[in-house]
C-alpha angles and dihedrals in degrees: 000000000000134000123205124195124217101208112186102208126200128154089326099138100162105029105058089068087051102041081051102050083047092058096033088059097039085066087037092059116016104019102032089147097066137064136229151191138201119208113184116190113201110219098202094289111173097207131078090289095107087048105051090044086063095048086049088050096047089057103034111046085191087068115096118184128198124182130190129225083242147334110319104155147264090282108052088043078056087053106048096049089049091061090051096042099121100186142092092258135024123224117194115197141168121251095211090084086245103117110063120244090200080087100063094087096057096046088054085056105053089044090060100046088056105292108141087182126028106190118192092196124179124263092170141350144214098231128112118287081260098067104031083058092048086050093048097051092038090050086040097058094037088059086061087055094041103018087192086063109123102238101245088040124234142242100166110081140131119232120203110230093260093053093052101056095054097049077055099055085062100111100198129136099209102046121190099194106194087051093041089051098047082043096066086060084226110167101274129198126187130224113182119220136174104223113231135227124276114244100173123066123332130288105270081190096095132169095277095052093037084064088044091068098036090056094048089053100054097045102039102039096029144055085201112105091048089049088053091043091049086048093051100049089049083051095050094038092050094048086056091049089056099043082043076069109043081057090054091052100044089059099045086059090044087242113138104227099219137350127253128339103300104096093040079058098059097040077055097052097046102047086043091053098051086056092055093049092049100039081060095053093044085048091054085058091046094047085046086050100048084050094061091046091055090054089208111169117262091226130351122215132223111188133012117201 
């Protein structure tokens, strides 16, 4: 059998040497029956990454290295090593050091024993208070949207071949990858992990970036936010009827029912407010919808090695 890893690279000069010597002797020592093979994708780092990808290639001819033109994203250098992943099963894993490779093992052997997909997922992490709480609001409404989410989320999973090819077949532009593999249905085991810190470099994966997954995750896996958005304006829609009423009422008894602007303001405001907030979500359909017209690639690759 032969395993293939899907390594995102980007400005991770340090750690992709190490993250190597740790997979190569896990199949020197506990799966020595097996293969494997490691393919990086540099995504435009503009440090030594692309350079130590090609030592590591001229030494190791299990080592495949893709680099792209510029900075696309985590996702589409996923993507991309997914399409040139050659084995029997597909390991994606992170280049920062931070998922252990001590688990490899144990994913190979659930897979084998009848695991389509192995996820690693989070049940704690070494990061600072304030993103362990981002991560905790942004998985636990995510869960609302994809109730078999484990609750800290996952990156490090293994994919049997034919799950892979049809998470392949997927043809979006924004991906969310955790909600487009629970999606297939594909039998799922769990194997719980606490993520470790990161000793080599600093995390490239800042707030910006951060929203822009999370977006992509509740618009393209989920109805969510346009059911939410429905309910409120009901909501909104039936408390003006009522106070349309009391009004009415008001009037019929020759009662005035405020004094002076300041509560039409409010209700104004507020109602205002709400449109704004939904015209943006609605536009954020329309702007994904008018990417997928335009059939730009998600990545495009200069050199193959």
């Amino acid at each position: 059998m032969k395993v293939s890893f899907v390594v995102a690279v980007y400005q991770n000069e340090g750690a992709i040497s190490k993250t190597h010597e740790k997979i190569a002797s896990v199949f020197a020592d506990r799966l020595k029956a097996h293969q494997y093979e490691v393919i990086f994708i540099d995504d435009g780092s503009t440090d030594g990454s692309l350079e130590e990808i090609r030592k590591l290639r001229a030494s190791d001819p299990n080592v495949k290295g893709l680099t792209f033109t510029r900075n696309f994203g985590q996702m589409a250098a996923m993507l991309a090593g997914f399409k040139e992943a050659t084995g029997d099963a597909v390991i994606n894993i992170s280049a920062d050091l931070q998922d252990p490779v001590d688990l490899i093992p144990e994913m190979v052997d659930k897979w084998i024993a009848g695991s389509e997909i192995v996820i690693c997922h989070r049940t704690d992490r070494a990061d600072t208070w304030l993103a362990k709480t981002y991560s905790s609001l942004a998985y636990g409404m995510l869960r609302m949207a994809i109730p078999q989410m484990p609750s800290g989320g996952f990156d490090f999973v293994l994919m049997d071949r034919k799950v892979m090819d049809e998470f392949n077949a997927i043809d979006v532009r924004h991906r969310f990858f955790q909600g487009d593999l629970l999606w297939t249905g594909y039998r799922t085991s769990l194997i719980p992990y606490e993520r470790q810190k990161r000793t080599i470099g600093k995390s490239q994966y800042n707030f910006g970036k951060k929203l822009k997954n999370f977006l992509d995750a509740m618009l393209d896996a989920s109805y969510l936010p346009i059911r939410f958005i429905s309910l409120v304006g009901l909501l909104t829609s039936g408390l003006g009827v009522l106070y349309s009423l009391s009004i009415v009422v008001a009037w019929a008894r020759g009662h005035t029912p405020f004094e002076g602007w300041a509560p039409l303001m409010i209700a104004v405001l507020l109602i205002g407010g709400l449109i704004m907030v939904m015209l943006g979500v609605v536009g954020e359909y329309v702007w994904r919808i008018n990417e997928e017209v335009r059939k730009r690639p998600n990545y495009i690759v200069r050199d193959r090695f």
